[in-house]
HTML snippet that shows the backbone in 3Dmol.js (N, CA, C, O; Angstrom):
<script src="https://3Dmol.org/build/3Dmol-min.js"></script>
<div id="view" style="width:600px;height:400px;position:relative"></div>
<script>
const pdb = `
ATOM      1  N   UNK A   1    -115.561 106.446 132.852  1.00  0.00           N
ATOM      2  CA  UNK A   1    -114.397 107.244 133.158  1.00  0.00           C
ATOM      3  C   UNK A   1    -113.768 107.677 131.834  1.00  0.00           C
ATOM      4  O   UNK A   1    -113.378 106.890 130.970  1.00  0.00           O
ATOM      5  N   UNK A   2    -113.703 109.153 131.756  1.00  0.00           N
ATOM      6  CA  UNK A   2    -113.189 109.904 130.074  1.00  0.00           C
ATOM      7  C   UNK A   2    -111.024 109.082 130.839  1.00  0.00           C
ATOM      8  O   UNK A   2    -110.351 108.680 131.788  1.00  0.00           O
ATOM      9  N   UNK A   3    -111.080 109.365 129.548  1.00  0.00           N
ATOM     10  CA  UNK A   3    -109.489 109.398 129.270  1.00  0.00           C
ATOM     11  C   UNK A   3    -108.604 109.899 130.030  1.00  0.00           C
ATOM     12  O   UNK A   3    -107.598 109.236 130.283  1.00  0.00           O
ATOM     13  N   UNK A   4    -108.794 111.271 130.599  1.00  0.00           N
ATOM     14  CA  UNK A   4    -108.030 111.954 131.349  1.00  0.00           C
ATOM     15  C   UNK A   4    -108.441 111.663 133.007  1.00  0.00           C
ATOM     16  O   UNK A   4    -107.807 112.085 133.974  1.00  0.00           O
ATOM     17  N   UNK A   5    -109.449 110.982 133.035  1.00  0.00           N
ATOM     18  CA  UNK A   5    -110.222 110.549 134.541  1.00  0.00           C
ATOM     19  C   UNK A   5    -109.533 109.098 135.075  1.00  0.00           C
ATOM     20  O   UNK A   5    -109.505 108.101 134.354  1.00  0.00           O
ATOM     21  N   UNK A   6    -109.051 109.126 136.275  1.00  0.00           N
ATOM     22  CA  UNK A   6    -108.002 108.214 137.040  1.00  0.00           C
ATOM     23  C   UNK A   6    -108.383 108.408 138.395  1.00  0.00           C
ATOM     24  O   UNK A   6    -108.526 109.544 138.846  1.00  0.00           O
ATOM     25  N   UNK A   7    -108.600 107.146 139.240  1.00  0.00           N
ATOM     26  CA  UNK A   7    -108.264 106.333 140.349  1.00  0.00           C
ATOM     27  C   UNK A   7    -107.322 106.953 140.933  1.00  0.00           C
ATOM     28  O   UNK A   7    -106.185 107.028 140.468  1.00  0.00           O
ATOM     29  N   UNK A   8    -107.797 107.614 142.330  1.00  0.00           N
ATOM     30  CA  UNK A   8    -106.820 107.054 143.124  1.00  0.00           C
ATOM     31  C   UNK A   8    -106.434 106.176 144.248  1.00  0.00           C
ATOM     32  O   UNK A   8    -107.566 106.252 144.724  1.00  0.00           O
ATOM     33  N   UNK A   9    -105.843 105.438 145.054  1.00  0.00           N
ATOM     34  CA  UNK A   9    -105.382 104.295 145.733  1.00  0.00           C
ATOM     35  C   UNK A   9    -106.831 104.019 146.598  1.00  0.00           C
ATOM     36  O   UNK A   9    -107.262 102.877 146.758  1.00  0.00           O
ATOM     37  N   UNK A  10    -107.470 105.150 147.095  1.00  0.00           N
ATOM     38  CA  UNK A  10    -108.602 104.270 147.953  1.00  0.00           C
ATOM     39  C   UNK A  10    -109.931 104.517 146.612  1.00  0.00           C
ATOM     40  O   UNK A  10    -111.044 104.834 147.032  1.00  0.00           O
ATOM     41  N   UNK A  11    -109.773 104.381 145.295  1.00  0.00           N
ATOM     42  CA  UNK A  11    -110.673 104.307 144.464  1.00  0.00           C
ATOM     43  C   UNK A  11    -111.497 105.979 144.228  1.00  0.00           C
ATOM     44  O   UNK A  11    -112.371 105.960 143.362  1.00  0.00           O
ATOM     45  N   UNK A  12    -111.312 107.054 144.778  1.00  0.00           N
ATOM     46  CA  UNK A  12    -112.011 108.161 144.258  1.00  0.00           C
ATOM     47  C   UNK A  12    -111.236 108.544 142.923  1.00  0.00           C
ATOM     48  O   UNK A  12    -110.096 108.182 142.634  1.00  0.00           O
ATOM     49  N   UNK A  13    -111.622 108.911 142.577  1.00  0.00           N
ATOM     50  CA  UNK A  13    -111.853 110.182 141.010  1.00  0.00           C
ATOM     51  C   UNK A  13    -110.994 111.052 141.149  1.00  0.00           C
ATOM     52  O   UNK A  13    -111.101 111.863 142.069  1.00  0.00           O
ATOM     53  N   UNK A  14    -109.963 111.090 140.291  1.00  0.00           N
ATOM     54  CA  UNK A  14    -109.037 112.180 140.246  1.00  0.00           C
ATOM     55  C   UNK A  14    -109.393 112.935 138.734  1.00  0.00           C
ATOM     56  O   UNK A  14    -109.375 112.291 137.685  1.00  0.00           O
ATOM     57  N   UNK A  15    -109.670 114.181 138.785  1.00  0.00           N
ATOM     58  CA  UNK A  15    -109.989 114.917 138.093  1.00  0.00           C
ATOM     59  C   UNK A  15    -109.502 116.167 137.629  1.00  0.00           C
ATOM     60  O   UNK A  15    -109.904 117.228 138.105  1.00  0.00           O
ATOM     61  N   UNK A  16    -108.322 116.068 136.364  1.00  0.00           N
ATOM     62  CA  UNK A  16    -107.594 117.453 136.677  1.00  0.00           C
ATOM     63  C   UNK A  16    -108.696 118.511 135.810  1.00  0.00           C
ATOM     64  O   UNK A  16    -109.551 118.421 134.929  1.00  0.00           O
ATOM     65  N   UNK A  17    -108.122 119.460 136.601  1.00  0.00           N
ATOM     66  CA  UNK A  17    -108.748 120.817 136.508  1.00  0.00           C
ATOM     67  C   UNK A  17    -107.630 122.371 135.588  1.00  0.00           C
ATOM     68  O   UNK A  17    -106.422 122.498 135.788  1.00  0.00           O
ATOM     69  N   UNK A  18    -108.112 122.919 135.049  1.00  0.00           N
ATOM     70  CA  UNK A  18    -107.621 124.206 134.588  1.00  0.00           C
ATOM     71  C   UNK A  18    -108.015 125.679 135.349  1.00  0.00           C
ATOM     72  O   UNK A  18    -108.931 126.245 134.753  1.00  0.00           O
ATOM     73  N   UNK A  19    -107.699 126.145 136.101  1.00  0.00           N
ATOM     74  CA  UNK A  19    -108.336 127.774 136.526  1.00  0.00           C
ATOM     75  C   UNK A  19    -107.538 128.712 135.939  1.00  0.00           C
ATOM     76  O   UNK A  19    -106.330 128.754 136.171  1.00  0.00           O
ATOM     77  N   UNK A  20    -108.178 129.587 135.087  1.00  0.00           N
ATOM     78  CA  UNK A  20    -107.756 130.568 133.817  1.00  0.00           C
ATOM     79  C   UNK A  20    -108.469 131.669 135.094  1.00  0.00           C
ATOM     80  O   UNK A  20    -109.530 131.647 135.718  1.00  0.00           O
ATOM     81  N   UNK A  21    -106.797 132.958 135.075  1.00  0.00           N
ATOM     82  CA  UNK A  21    -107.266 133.977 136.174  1.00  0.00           C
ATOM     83  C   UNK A  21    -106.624 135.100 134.984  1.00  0.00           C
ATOM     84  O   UNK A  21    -105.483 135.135 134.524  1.00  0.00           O
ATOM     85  N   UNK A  22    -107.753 135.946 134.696  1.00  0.00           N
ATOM     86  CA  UNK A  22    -107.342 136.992 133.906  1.00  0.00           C
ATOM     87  C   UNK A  22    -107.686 138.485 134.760  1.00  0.00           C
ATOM     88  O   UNK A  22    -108.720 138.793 135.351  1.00  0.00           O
ATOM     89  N   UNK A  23    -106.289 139.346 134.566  1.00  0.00           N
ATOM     90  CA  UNK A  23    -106.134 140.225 135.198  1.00  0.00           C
ATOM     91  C   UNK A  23    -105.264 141.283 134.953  1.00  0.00           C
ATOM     92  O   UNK A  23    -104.156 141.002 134.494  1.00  0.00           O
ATOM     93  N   UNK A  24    -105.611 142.689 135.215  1.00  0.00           N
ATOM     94  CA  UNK A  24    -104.634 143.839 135.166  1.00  0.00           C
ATOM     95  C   UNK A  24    -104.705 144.543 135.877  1.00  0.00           C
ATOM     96  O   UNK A  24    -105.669 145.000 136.491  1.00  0.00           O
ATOM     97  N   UNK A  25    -103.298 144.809 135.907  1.00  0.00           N
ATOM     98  CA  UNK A  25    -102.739 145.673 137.268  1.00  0.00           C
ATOM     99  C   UNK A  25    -103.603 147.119 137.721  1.00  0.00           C
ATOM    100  O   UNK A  25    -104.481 147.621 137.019  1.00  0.00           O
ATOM    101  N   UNK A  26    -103.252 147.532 138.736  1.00  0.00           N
ATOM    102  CA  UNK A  26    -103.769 148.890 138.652  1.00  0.00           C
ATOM    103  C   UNK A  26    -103.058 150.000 137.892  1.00  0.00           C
ATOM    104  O   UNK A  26    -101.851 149.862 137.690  1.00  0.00           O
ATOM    105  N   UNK A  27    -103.764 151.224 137.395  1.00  0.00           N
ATOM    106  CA  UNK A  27    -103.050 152.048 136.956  1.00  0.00           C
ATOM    107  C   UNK A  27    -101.787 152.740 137.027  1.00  0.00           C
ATOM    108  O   UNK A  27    -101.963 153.815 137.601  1.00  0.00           O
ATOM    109  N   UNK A  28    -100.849 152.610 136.757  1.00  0.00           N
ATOM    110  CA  UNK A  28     -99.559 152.799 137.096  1.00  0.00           C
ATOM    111  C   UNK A  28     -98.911 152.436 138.419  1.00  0.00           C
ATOM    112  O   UNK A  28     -98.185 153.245 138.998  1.00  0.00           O
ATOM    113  N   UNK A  29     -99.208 151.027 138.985  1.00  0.00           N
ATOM    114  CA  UNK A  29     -98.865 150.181 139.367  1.00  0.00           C
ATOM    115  C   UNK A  29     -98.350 148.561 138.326  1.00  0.00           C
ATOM    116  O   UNK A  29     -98.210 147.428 138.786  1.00  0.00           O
ATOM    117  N   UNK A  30     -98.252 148.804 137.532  1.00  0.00           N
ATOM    118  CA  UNK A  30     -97.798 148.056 136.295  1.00  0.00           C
ATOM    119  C   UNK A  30     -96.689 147.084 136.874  1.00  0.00           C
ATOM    120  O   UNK A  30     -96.827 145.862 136.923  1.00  0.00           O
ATOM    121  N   UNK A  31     -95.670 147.717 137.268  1.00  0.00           N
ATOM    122  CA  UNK A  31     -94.729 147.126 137.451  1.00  0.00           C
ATOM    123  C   UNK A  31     -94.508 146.574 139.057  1.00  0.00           C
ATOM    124  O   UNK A  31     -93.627 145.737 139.258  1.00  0.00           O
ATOM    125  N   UNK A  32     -95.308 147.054 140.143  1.00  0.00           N
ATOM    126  CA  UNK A  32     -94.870 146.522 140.837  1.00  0.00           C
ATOM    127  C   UNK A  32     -95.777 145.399 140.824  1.00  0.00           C
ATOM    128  O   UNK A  32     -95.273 144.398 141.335  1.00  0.00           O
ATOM    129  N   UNK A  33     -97.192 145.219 140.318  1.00  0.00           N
ATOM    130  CA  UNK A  33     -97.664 144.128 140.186  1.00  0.00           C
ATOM    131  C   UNK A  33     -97.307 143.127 139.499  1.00  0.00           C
ATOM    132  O   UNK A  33     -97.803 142.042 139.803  1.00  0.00           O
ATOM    133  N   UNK A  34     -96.532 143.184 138.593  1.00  0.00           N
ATOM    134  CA  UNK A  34     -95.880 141.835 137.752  1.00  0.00           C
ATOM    135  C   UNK A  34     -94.630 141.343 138.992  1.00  0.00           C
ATOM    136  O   UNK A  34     -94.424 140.152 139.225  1.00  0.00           O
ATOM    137  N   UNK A  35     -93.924 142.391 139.659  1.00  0.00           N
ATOM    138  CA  UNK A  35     -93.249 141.841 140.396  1.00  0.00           C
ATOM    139  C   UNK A  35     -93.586 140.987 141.697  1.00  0.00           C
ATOM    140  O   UNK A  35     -92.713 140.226 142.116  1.00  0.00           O
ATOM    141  N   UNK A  36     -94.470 141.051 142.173  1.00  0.00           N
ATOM    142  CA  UNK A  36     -95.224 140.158 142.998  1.00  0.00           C
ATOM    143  C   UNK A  36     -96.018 139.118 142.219  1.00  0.00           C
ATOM    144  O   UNK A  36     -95.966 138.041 142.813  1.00  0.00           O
ATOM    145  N   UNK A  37     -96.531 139.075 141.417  1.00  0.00           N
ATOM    146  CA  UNK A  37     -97.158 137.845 140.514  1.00  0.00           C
ATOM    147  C   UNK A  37     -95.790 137.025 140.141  1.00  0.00           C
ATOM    148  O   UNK A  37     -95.464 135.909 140.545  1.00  0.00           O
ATOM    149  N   UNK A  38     -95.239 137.703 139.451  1.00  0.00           N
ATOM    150  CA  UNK A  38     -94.293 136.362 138.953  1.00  0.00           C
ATOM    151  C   UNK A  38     -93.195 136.461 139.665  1.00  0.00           C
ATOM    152  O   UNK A  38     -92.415 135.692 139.103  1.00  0.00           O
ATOM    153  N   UNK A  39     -92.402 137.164 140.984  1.00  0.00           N
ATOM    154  CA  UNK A  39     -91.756 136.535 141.943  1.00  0.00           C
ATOM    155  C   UNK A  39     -92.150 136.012 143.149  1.00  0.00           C
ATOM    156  O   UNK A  39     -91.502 135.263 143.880  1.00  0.00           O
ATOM    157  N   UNK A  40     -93.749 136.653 143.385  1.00  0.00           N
ATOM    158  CA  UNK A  40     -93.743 135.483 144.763  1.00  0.00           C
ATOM    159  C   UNK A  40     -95.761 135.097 144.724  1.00  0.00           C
ATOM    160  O   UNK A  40     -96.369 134.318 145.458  1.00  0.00           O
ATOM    161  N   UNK A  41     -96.092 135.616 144.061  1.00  0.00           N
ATOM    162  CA  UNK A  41     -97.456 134.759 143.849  1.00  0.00           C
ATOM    163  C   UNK A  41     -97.612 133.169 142.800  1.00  0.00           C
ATOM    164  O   UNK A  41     -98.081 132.063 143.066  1.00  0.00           O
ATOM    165  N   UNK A  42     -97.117 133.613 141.841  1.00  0.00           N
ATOM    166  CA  UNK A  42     -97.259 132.008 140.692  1.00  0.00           C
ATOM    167  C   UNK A  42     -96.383 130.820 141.852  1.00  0.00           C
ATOM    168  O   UNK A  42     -96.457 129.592 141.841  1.00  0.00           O
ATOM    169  N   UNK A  43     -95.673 131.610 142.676  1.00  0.00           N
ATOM    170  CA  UNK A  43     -94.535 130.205 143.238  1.00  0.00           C
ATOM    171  C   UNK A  43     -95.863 129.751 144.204  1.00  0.00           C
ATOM    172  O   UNK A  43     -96.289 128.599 144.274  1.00  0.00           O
ATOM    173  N   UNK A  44     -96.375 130.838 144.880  1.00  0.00           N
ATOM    174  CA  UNK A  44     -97.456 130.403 146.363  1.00  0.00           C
ATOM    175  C   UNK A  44     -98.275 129.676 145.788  1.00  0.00           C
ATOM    176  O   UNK A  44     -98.642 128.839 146.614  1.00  0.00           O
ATOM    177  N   UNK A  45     -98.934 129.471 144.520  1.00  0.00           N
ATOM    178  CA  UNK A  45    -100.796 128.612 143.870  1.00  0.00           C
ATOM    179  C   UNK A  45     -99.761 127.244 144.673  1.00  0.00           C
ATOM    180  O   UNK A  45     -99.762 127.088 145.894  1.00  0.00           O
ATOM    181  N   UNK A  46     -98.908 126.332 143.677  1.00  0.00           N
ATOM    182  CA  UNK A  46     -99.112 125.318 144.062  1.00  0.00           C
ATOM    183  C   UNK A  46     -98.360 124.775 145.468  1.00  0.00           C
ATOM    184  O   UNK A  46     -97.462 123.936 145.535  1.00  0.00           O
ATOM    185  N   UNK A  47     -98.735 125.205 146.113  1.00  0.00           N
ATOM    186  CA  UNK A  47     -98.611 125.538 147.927  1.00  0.00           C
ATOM    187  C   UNK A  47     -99.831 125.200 148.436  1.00  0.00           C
ATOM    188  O   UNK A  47     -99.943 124.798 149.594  1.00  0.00           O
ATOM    189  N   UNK A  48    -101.276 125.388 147.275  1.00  0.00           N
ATOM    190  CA  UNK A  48    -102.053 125.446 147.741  1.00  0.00           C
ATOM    191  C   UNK A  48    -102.865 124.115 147.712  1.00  0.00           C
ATOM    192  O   UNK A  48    -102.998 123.670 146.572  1.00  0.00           O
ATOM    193  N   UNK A  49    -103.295 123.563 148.458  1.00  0.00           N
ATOM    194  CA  UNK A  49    -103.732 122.001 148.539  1.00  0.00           C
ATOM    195  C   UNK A  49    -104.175 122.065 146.983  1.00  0.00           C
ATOM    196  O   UNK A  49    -104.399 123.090 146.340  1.00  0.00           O
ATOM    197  N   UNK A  50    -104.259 120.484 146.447  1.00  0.00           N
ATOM    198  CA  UNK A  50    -105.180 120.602 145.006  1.00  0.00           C
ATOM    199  C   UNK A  50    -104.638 120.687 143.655  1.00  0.00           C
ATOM    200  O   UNK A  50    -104.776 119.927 142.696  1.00  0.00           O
ATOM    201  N   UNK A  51    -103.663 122.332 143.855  1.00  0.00           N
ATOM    202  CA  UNK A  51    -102.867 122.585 142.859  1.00  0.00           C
ATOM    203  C   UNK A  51    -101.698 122.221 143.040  1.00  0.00           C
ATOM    204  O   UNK A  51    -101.061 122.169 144.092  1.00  0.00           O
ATOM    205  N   UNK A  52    -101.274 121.853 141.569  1.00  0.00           N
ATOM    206  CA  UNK A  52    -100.117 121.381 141.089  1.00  0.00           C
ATOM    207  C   UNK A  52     -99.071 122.507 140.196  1.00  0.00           C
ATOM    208  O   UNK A  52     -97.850 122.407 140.316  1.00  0.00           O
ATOM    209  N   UNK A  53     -99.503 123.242 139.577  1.00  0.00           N
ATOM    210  CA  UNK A  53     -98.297 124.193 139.211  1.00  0.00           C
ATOM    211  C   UNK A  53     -99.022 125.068 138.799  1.00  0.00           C
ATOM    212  O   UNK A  53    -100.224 124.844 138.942  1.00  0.00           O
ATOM    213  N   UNK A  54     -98.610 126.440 138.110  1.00  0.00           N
ATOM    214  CA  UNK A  54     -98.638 127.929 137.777  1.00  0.00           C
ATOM    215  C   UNK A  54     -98.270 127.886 137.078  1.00  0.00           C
ATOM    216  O   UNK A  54     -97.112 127.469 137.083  1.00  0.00           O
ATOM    217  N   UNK A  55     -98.968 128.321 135.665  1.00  0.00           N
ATOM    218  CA  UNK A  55     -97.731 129.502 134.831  1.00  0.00           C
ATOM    219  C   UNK A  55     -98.581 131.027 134.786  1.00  0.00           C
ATOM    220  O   UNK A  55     -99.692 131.101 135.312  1.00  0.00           O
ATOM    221  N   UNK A  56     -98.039 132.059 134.204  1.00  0.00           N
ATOM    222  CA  UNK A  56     -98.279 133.315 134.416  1.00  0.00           C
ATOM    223  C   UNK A  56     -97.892 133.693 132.284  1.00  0.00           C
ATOM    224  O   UNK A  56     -96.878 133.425 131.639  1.00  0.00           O
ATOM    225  N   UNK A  57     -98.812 134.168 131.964  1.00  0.00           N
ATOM    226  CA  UNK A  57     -98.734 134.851 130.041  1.00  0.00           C
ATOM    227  C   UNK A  57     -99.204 136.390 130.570  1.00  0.00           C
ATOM    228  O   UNK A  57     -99.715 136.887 131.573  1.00  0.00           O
ATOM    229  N   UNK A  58     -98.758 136.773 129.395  1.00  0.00           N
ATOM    230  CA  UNK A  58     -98.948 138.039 128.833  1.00  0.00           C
ATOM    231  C   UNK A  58     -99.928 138.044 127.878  1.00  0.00           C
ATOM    232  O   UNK A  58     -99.555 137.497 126.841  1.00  0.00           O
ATOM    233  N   UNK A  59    -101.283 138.553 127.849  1.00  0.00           N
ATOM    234  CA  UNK A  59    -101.934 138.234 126.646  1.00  0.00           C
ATOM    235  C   UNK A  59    -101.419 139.393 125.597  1.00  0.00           C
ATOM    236  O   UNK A  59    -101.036 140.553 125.749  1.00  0.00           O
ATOM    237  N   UNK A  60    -101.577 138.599 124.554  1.00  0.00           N
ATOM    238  CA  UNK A  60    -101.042 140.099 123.050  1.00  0.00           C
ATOM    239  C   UNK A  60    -102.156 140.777 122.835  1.00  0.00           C
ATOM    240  O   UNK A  60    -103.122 140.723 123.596  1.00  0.00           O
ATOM    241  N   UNK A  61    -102.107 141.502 121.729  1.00  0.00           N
ATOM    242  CA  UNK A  61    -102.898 142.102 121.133  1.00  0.00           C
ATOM    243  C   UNK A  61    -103.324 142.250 119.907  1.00  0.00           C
ATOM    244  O   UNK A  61    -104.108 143.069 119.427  1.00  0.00           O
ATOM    245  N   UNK A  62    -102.664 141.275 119.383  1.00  0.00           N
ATOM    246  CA  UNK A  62    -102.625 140.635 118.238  1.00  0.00           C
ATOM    247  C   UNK A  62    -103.786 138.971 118.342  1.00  0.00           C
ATOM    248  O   UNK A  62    -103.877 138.030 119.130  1.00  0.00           O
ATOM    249  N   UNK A  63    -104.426 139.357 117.143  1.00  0.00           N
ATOM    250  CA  UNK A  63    -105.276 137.894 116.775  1.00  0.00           C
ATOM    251  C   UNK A  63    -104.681 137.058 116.596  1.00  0.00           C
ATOM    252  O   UNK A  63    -103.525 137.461 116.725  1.00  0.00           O
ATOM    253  N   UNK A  64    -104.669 135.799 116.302  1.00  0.00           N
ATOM    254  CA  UNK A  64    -103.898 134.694 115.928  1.00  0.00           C
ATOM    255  C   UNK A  64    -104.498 135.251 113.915  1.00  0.00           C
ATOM    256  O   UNK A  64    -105.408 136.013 113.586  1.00  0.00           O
ATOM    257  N   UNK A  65    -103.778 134.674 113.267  1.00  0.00           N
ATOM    258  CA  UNK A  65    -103.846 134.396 111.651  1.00  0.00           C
ATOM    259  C   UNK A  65    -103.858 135.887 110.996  1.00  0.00           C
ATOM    260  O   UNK A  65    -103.900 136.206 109.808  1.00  0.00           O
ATOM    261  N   UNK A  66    -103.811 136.658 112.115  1.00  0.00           N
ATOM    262  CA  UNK A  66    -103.801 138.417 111.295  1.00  0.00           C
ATOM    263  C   UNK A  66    -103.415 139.162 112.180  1.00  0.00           C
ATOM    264  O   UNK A  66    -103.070 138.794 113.303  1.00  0.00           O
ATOM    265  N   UNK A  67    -103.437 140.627 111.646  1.00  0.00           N
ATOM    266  CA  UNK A  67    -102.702 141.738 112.846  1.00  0.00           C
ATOM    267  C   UNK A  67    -103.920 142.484 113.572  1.00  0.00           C
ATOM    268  O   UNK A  67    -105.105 142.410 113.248  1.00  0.00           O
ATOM    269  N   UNK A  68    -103.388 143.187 114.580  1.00  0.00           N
ATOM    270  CA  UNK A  68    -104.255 144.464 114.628  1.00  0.00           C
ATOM    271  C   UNK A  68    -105.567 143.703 115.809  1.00  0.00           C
ATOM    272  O   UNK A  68    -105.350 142.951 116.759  1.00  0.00           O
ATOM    273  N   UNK A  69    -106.728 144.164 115.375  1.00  0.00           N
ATOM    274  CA  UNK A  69    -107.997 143.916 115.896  1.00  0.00           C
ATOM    275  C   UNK A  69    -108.309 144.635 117.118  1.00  0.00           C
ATOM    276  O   UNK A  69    -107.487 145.480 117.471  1.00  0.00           O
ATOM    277  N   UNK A  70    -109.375 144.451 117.850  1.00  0.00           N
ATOM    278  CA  UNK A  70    -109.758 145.297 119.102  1.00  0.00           C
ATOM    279  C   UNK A  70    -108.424 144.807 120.073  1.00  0.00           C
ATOM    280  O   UNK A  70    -107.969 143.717 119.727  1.00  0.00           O
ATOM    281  N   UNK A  71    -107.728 145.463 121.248  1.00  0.00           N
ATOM    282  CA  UNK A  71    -107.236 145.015 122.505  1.00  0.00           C
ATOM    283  C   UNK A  71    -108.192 143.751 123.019  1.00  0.00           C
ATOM    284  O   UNK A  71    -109.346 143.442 122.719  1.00  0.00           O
ATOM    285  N   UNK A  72    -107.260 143.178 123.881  1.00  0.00           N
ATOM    286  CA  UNK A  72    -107.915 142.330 124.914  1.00  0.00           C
ATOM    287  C   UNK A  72    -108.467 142.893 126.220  1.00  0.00           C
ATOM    288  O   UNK A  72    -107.819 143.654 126.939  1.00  0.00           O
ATOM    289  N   UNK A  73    -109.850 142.422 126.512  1.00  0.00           N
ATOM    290  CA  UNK A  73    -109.974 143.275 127.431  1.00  0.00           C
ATOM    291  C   UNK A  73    -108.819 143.258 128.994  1.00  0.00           C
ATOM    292  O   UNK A  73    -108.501 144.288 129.589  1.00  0.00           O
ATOM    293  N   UNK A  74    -108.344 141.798 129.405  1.00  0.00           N
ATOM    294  CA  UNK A  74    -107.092 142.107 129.965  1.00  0.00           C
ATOM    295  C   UNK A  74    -105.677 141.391 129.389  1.00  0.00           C
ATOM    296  O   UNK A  74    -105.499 140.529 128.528  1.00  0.00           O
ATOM    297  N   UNK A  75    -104.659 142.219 130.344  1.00  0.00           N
ATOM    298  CA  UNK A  75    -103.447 142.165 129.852  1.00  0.00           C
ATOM    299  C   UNK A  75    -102.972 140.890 130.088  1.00  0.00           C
ATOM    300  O   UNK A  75    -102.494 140.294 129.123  1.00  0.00           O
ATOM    301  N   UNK A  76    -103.020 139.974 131.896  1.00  0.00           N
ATOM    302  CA  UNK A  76    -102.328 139.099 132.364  1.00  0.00           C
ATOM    303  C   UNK A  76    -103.200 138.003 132.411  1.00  0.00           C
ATOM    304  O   UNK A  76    -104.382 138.211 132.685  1.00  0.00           O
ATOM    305  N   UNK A  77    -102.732 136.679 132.148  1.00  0.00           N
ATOM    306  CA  UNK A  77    -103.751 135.203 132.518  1.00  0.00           C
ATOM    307  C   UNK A  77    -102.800 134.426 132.961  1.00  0.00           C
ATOM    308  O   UNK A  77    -101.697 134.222 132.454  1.00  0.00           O
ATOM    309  N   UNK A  78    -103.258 133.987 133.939  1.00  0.00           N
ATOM    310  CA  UNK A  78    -102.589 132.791 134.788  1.00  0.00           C
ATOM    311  C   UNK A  78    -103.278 131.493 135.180  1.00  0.00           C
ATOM    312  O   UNK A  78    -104.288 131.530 135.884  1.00  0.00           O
ATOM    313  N   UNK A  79    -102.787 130.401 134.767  1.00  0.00           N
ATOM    314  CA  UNK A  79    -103.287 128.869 134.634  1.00  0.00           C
ATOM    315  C   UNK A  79    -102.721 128.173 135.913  1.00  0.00           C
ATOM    316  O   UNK A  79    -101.523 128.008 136.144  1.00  0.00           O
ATOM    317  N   UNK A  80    -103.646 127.831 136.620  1.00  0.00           N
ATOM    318  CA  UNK A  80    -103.418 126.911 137.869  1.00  0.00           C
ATOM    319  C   UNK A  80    -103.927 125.553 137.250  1.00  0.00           C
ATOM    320  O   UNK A  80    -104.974 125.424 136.614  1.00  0.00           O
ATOM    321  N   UNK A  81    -102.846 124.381 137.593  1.00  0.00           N
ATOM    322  CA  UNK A  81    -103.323 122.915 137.093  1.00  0.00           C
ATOM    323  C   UNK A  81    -103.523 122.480 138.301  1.00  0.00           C
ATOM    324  O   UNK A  81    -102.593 122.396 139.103  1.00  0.00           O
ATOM    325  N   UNK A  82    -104.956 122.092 138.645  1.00  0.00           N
ATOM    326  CA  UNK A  82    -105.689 121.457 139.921  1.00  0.00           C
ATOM    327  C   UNK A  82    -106.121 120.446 139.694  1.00  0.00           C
ATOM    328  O   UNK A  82    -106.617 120.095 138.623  1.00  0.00           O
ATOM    329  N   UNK A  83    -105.968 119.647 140.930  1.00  0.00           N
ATOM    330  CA  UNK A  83    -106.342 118.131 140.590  1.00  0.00           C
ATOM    331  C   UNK A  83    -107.700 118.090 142.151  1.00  0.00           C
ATOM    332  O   UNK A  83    -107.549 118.443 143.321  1.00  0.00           O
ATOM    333  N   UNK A  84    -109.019 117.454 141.374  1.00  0.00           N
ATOM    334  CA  UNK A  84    -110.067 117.112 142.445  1.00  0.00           C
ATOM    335  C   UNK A  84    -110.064 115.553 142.334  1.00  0.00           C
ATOM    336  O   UNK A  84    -110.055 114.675 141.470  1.00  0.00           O
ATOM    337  N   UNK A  85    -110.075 115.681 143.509  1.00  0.00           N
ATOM    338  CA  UNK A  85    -110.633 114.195 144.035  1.00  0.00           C
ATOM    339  C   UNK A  85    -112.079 114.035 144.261  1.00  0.00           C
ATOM    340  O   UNK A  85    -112.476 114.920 145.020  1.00  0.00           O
ATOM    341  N   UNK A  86    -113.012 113.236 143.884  1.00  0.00           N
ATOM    342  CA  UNK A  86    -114.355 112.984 144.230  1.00  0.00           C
ATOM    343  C   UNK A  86    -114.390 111.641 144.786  1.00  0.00           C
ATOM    344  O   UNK A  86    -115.455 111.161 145.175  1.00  0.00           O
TER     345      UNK A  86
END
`;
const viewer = $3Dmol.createViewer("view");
viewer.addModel(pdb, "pdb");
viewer.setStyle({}, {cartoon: {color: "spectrum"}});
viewer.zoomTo();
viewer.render();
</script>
């Protein structure tokens, strides 16, 4: 069992999980899609059996340690923290 791997009460495997959801809106739908993602979708993930919370980024366009460089190919990423049981 790694470090982050834990028991639970009837002895299975609790195993947290990361799901990285990268995405952009449709074309000049920009705005109403951020308004449904971050007022009523990030709240619904952990609603969903498994998951435990949401957050919602903006990716930049900027490299880390310098400026500039190609775009990202998308704009939005959103992290669901899921926990499996085996």
């Amino acid at each position: 069992m790694s470090a982050v791997e834990q028991s639970d009460e009837e002895g299975k495997m609790i195993v947290p999980k990361i799901q990285l959801v990268f995405s952009n809106p449709a074309p000049g739908r920009e705005d109403e899609f951020n308004e449904w993602y971050s007022s009523r979708h990030v709240h619904e993930i952990p609603r969903v059996p498994g998951y435990e919370s949401a957050q919602r980024y903006r990716v930049t366009r900027h490299r880390l340690g310098g400026s500039g460089g190609t775009p990202e190919p998308f704009r939005y990423l959103a992290l669901g923290d899921k926990v499996v049981r085996r």
